[in-house]
Every structure is written in structure tokens, then in C-alpha cells.
C-alpha positions as a Python dict, from the first residue, in 0.01 Angstrom:
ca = {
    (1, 'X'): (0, 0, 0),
    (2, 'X'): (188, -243, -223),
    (3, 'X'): (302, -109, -555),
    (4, 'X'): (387, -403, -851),
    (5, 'X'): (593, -312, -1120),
    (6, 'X'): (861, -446, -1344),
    (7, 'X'): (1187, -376, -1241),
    (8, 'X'): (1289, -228, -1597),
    (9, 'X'): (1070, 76, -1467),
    (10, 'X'): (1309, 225, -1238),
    (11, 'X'): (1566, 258, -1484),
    (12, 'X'): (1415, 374, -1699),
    (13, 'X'): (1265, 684, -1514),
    (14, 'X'): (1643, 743, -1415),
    (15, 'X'): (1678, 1134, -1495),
    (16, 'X'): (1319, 1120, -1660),
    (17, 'X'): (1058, 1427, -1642),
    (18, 'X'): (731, 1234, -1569),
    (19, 'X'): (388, 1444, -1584),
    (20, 'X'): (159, 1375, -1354),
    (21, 'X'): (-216, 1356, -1358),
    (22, 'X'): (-402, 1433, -1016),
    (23, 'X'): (-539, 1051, -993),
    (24, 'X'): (-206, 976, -986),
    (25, 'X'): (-15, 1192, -709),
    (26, 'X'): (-11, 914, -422),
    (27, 'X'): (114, 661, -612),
    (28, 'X'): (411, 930, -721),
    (29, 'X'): (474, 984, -358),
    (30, 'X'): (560, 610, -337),
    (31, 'X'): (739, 594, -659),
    (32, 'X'): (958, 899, -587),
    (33, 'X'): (1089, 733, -314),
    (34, 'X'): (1257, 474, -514),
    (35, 'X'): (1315, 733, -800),
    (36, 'X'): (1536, 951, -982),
    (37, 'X'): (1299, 1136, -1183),
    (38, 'X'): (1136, 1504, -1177),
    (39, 'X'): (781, 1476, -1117),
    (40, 'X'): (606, 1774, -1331),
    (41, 'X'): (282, 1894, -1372),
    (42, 'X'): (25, 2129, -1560),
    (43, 'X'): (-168, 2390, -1360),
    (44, 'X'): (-518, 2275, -1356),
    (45, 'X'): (-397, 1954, -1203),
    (46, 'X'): (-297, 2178, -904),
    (47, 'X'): (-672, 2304, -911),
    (48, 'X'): (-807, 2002, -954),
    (49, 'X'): (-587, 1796, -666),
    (50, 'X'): (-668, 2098, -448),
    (51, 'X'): (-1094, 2124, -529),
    (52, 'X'): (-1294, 2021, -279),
    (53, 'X'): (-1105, 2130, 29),
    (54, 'X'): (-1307, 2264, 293),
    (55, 'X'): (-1102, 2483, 443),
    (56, 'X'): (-772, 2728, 371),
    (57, 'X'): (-534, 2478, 585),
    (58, 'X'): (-678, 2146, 431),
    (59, 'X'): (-648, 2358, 96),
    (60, 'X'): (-300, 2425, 194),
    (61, 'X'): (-197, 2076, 311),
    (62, 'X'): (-305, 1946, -30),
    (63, 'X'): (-112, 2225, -222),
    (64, 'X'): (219, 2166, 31),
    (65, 'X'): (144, 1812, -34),
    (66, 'X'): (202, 1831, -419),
    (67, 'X'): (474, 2090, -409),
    (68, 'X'): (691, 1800, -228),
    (69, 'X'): (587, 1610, -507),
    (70, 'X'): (615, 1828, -846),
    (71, 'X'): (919, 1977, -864),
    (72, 'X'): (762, 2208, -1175),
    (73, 'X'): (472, 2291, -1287),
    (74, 'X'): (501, 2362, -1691),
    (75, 'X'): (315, 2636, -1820),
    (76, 'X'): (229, 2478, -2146),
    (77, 'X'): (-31, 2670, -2224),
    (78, 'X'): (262, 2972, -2339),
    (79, 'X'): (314, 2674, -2653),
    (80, 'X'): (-12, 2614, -2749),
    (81, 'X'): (44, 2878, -3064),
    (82, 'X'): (277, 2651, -3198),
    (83, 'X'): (93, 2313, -3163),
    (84, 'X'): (-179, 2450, -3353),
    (85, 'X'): (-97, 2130, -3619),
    (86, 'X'): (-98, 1878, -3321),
    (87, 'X'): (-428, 2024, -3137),
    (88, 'X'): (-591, 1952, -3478),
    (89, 'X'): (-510, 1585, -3523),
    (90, 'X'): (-551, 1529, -3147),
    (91, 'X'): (-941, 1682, -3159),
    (92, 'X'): (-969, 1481, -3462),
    (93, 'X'): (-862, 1145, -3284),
    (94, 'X'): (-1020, 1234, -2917),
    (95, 'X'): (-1314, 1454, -2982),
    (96, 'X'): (-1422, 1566, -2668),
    (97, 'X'): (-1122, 1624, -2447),
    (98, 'X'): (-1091, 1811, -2115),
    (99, 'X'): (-843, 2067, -2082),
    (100, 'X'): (-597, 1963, -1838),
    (101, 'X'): (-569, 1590, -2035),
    (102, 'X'): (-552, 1809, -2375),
    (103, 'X'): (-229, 2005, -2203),
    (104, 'X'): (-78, 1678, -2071),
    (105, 'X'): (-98, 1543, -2456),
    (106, 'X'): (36, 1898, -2537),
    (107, 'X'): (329, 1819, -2293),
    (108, 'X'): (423, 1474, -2415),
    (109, 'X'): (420, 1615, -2761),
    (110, 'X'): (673, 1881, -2668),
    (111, 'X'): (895, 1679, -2472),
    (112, 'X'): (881, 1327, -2647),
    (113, 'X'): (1108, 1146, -2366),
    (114, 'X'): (896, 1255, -2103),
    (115, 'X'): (625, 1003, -1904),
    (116, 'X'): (271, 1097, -1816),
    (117, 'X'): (183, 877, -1504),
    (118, 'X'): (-219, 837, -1499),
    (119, 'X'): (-472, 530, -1424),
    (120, 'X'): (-755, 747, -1644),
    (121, 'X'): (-665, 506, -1966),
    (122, 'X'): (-989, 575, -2167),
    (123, 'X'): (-845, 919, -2141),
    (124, 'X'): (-535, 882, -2318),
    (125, 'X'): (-547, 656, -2668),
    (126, 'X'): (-244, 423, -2757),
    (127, 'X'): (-356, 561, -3130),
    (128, 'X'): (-78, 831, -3074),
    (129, 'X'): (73, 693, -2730),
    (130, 'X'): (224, 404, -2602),
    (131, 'X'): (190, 228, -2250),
    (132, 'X'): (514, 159, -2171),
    (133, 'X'): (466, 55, -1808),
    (134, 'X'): (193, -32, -1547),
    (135, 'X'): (186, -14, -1205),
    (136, 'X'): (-48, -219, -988),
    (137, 'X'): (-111, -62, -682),
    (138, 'X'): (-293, -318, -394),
    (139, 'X'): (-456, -83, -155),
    (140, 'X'): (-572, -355, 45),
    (141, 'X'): (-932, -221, -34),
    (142, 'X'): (-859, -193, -381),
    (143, 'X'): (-647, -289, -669),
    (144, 'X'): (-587, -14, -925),
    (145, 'X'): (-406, 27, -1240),
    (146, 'X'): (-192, 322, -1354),
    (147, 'X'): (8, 300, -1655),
    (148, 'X'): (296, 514, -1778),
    (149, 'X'): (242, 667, -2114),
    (150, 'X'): (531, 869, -2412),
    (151, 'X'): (340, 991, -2704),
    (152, 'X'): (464, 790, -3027),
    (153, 'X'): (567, 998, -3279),
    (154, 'X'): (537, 726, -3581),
    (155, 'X'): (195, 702, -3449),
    (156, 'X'): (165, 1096, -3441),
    (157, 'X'): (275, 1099, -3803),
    (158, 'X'): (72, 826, -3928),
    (159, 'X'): (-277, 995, -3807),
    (160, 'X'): (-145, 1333, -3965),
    (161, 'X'): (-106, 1172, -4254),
    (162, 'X'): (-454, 977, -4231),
    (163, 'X'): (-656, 1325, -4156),
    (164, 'X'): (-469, 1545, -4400),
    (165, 'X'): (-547, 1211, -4710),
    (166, 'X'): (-920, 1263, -4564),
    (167, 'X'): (-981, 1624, -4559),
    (168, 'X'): (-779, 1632, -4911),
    (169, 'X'): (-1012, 1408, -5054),
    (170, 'X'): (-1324, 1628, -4886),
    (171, 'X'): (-1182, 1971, -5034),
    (172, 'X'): (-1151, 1730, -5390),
    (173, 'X'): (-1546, 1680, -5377),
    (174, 'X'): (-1755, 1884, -5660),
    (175, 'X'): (-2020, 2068, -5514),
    (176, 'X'): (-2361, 1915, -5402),
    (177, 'X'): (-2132, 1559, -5384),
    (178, 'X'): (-2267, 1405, -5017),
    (179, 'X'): (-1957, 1089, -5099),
}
């Protein structure tokens, strides 16, 4: 496996907390290496790395597996009572959203230095993130894409700002007014 990446990457992950998502945990493995960041993670990436095992051991290989990967796994969901303002504006934006990529937005938002590494891109919208890196990975059988992501928080502001103008202007309306 060949991993391309610009060489500005490394530095800056130097002392970085970088979330992963479970597409995303053997291309850690190979970035760890060359790495001084602290891969974390949400909980139902742990589920969802570890679905699909067909027996305790292979279950346990793939949990061992992450744990020398993730040196934390944030329990986010204790914060969620006060991102009540964020979780609006981010079902506004996303609509339909799973839960574990809603907590990994939740995460950026509470740590804004922090990375989430992921190659799911229609998941996560530069309308409140930025792509600050990608990371080709040649497989030999395939060439994938995974990008590292910090949630913007001029962009964060600036769709606040948008939603709260729009549902102003809807609690404005006279009654029976459709426009």
C-alpha cells in the first residue's frame, strides 16, 4: 500500500487529536507510523469497525486492532446538551445525517484544532468544514481518496447567521402568508 500526501501533512498533525471514521482505520495504521498525533474516536465507530465479525476472537482481533490505533474514544454524546445551537444549523445544512457522522461534526465543533480523517466526503460538507489535506492511498487494486477535515468556524457562523435571517423572516409572516 502506497500512501501520497503532501509533506506539509506531517507537521501539521504534530501533537494533533485526529478523529477517526471506521473507513478510515487502515490508512491511520499507516499514518501513525510516521505520526505524532492521538488518533481518537466516537463509540459507534467501534461498533461499526467491529459489525460483521463472525466470531468472539475475529470480534476481538478487530476491537484489539483499533485499541492500538485510538488512543481515546470521546464520549461526546455527555455534550450534546450544550450543542443544542450547533445540532440545529447542522440538521438544517445536512438533513439526513447518521449518528456516528452527526457526533464526529459534534467533535470537530468542540475541539476546533482537531482533524477528522474520512474518505466518506459526501458525508461531510465544506459548507461548515474545510479539507485541509488528502491522502491518496494506491492499494494496488484500488486507488482511494481520504481527506482530512477541521470544521470552519467563519463558515459555522455564516450559516447561523443565514438560518436565524430565514426563520426571522418566517416568524415575520402574517398569518395565511404562503411567501
Amino acid at each position: 500500500m502506497n500512501l501520497l500526501y503532501t509533506p506539509t501533512l506531517a507537521t501539521s498533525l504534530n501533537s494533533a487529536f485526529v478523529f477517526i471514521d471506521t473507513c478510515t482505520l487502515i490508512a491511520a495504521f499507516s499514518l501513525i507510523q510516521n505520526n505524532d498525533c492521538a488518533f481518537c474516536s466516537v463509540g459507534p465507530v467501534q461498533f461499526e469497525f467491529t459489525r460483521g465479525s463472525d466470531d468472539i476472537n475475529a470480534y476481538t482481533d478487530r476491537l484489539n486492532y483499533m485499541n492500538t490505533l485510538v488512543s481515546s474514544i470521546y464520549p461526546i454524546e455527555r455534550e450534546l446538551e450544550n450543542l443544542k445551537n450547533f445540532t440545529v444549523v447542522l440538521q438544517k445544512i445536512k438533513g439526513t445525517i447518521s449518528y456516528t457522522d452527526f457526533l464526529m461534526y459534534c467533535c470537530l465543533y468542540k475541539f476546533p484544532k482537531a482533524y477528522l480523517l474520512t474518505e466518506n466526503h459526501k458525508d461531510f460538507t465544506t459548507e461548515i468544514l474545510e479539507r485541509r489535506y488528502i491522502v491518496t492511498i494506491d492499494t494496488d487494486k484500488e486507488i482511494r481518496h481520504q481527506a482530512f477535515y477541521q470544521i470552519s468556524l467563519d463558515k459555522f457562523k455564516k450559516a447561523e447567521a443565514a438560518f436565524a435571517k430565514s426563520s426571522l423572516s418566517r416568524k415575520q409572516k402574517k398569518p395565511g402568508e404562503v411567501f
